[in-house]
C-alpha angles and dihedrals in degrees: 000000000000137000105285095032119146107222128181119227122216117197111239090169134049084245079054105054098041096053085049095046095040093035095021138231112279117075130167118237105245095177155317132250156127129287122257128221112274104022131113092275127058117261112284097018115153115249156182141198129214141186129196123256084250094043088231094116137041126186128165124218140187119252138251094353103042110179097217103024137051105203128210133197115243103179 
């Protein structure tokens, strides 16, 4: 997985499959990083951020072990 990847996002949790089904299922990889202090993920934590094919949504998810979402690879 690269920057400007299409992946495809699968629901695991109820959170999950209501932002896929509300947001959909295909998002464009924007970058990768670290957590920062004081944000939803622990400090360090590998992440991603992704924007939807539209650009109308963004969401950010740990990676490789997302609690809400399993991620594939589309392209």
């Amino acid at each position: 997985m690269k920057v400007g990847d299409v992946v495809k996002l699968k629901g695991k949790t109820s959170h999950g499959k209501n932002r896929v089904r509300e947001q959909g299922e295909l998002w464009k990889v924007l970058n990768f990083s670290s957590a920062l202090p004081h944000g939803p993920f622990p400090k360090g934590t590998p992440i991603i951020r992704l924007i939807t094919l539209d650009g109308k949504h963004w969401r950010t998810i740990s990676h490789p072990n997302d609690e809400n979402f399993e991620v594939t690879n589309e392209s």
